[in-house]
C-alpha positions in Angstrom: 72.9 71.1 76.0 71.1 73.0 78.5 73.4 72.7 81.2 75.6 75.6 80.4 73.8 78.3 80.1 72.0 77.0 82.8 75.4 77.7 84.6 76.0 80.3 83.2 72.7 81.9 84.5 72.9 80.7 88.3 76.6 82.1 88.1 75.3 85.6 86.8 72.4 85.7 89.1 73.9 87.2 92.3 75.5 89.9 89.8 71.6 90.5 88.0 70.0 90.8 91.6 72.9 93.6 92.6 72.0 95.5 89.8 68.3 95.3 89.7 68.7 96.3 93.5 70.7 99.4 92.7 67.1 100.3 91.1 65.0 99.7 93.8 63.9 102.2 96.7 65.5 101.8 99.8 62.2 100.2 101.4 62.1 97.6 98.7 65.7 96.8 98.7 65.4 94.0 101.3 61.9 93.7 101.8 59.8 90.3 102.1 58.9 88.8 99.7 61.8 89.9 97.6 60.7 92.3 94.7 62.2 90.7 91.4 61.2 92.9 88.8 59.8 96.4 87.3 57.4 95.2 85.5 54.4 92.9 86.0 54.9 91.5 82.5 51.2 91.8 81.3 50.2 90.1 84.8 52.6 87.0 84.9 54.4 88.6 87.8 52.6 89.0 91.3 52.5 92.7 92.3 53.9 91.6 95.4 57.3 91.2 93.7 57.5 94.5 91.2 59.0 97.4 92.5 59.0 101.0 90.7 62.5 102.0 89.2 64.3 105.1 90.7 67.4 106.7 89.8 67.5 108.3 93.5 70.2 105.7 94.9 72.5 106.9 92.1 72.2 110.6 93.5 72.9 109.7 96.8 76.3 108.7 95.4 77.0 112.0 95.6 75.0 114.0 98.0 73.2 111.7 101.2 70.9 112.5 104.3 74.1 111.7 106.8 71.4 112.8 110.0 67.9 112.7 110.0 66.0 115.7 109.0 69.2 117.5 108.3 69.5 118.5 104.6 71.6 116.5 101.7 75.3 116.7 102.2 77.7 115.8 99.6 79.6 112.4 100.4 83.0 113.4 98.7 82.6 110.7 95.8 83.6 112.1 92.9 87.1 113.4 94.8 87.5 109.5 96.4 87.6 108.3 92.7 89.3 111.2 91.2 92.1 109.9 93.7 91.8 106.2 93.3 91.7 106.6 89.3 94.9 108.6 89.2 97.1 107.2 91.5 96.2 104.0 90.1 96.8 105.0 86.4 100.2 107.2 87.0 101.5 104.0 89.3 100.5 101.7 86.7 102.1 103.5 84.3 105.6 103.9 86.4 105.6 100.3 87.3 105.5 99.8 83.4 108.1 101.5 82.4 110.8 101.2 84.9 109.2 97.2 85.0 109.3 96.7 81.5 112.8 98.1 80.6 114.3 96.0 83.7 112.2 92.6 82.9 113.7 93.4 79.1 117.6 93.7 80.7 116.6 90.3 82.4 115.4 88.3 79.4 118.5 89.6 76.8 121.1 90.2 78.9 121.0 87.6 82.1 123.8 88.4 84.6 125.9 86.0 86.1 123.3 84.7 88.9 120.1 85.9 87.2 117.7 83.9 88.7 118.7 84.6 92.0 118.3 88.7 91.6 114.7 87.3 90.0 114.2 85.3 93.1 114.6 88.4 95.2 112.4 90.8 93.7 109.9 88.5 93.9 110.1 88.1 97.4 108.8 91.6 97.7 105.6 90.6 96.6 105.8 87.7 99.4 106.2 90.2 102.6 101.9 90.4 103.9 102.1 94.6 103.5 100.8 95.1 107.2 104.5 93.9 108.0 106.0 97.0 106.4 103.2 99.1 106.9 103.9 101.0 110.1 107.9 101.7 109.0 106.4 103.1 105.5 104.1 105.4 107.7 107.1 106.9 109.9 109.2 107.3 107.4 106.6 108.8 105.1 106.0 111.1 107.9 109.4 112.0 108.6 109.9 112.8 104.8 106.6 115.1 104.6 105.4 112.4 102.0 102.1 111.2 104.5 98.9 111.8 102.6 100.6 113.0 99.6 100.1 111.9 96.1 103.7 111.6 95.9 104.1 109.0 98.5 101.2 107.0 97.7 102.1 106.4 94.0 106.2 105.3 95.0 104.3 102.7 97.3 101.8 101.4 94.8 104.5 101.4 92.4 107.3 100.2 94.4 105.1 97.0 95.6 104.1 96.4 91.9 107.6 96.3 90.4 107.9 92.8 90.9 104.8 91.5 88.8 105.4 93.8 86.3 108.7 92.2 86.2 108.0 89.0 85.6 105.2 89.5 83.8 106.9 91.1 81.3 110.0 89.0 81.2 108.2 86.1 80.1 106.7 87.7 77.5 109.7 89.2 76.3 111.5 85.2 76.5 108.6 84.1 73.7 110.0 87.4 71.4 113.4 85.7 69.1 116.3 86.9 69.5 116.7 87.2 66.3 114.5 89.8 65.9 116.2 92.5 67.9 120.4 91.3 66.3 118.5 92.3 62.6 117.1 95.6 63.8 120.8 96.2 65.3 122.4 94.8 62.2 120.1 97.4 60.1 121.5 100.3 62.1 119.5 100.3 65.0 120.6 100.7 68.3 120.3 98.6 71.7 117.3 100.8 72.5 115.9 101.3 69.2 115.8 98.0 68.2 113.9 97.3 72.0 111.3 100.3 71.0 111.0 99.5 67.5 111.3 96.0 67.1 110.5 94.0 69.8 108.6 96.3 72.3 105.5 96.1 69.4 105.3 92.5 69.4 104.6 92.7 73.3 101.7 95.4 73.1 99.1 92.1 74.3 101.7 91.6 77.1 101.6 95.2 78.0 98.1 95.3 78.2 97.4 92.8 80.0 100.1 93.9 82.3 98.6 97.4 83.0 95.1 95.8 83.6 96.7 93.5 86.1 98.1 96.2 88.3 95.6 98.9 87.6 93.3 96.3 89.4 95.7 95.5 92.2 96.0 99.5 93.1 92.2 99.7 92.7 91.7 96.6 94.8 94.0 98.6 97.5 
């Protein structure tokens, strides 16, 4: 049938023309009639809609014209992604362990009222964030943690506990107990037979896990 990849071609079209734009000079960018491709294709495209390739668009990433006639200044790029990579990966990797080893306690060992505890730390992830926003800033600021890496990277972790949580957990639920009483009964302990037996029969779960929240701290 020809109607899927027709679909699938009007869905990937507004993704094709972003990245054939990133190609195009400035002028050409939004210019009427559009310009659609490099290449006249041996004379089956109008010259009116082929543009010349650059690369210069991909420099100005990193070093841009801010005034007029004034020379290239750098735009600080490299040091905005620098920051957004690692506070996203050292977050995301905090909010896996500290998540992972609690959503594991939840799922073997339920305490008397389990579900409610559950219930709460998912209401963390229900508060809108510009609610606690402004208390995070003065306290941050009162602390000497405004602007710093530190602060950042409790926040993004702090606010992800909860989905890692109960992402985890329910992968955990699908592991058998059984699993974890033979690596005890073989000599291991509580935490070896966690690391050893089940904890690499969850690697999918952690995965998907850590792409989850790396893309809510990106997103952010």
């Amino acid at each position: 049938s020809l109607i899927v990849p027709l679909v699938s071609l009007i869905s990937c079209l507004p993704v094709l023309m972003i990245i054939v734009a990133a190609f195009k000079p400035s002028a050409q960018a939004l210019s009427v009639p559009p310009t659609l491709s490099p290449t006249s294709l041996f004379g089956l495209i109008p010259d009116q809609f082929v543009f010349t390739p650059t690369l210069e668009n991909f420099g100005q990433v990193f070093n841009r014209v801010m005034v007029s006639g004034n020379a290239a200044e750098p735009t600080g790029f490299d040091v905005f992604f620098f920051n957004s990579f690692f506070i996203s990966s050292v977050s995301v990797l905090l909010a896996l362990v500290i998540g992972t080893l609690a959503s594991y306690g939840f799922s073997r060992y339920p305490l008397k009222g389990n579900d409610t505890y559950l219930f709460i730390i998912l209401t963390t992830r229900m508060l809108p964030a510009i609610v606690v926003i402004i208390p995070i800033i003065l306290m941050f600021r009162t602390v000497g943690l405004s602007g710093s890496y530190v602060g950042i990277i409790m926040l993004y972790t702090a606010f992800n506990l909860a989905f890692t949580i109960w992402m985890m957990k329910s992968f955990f639920d699908e592991v058998p107990r059984e699993i974890s009483e033979a690596a005890i009964v073989d000599g291991c302990t509580q935490f070896g037979a966690f690391r050893k037996s089940v904890l690499p029969l969850v690697k999918g779960g952690l995965a998907t896990t850590a792409l989850f929240v790396f893309i809510l701290n990106w997103s952010d």
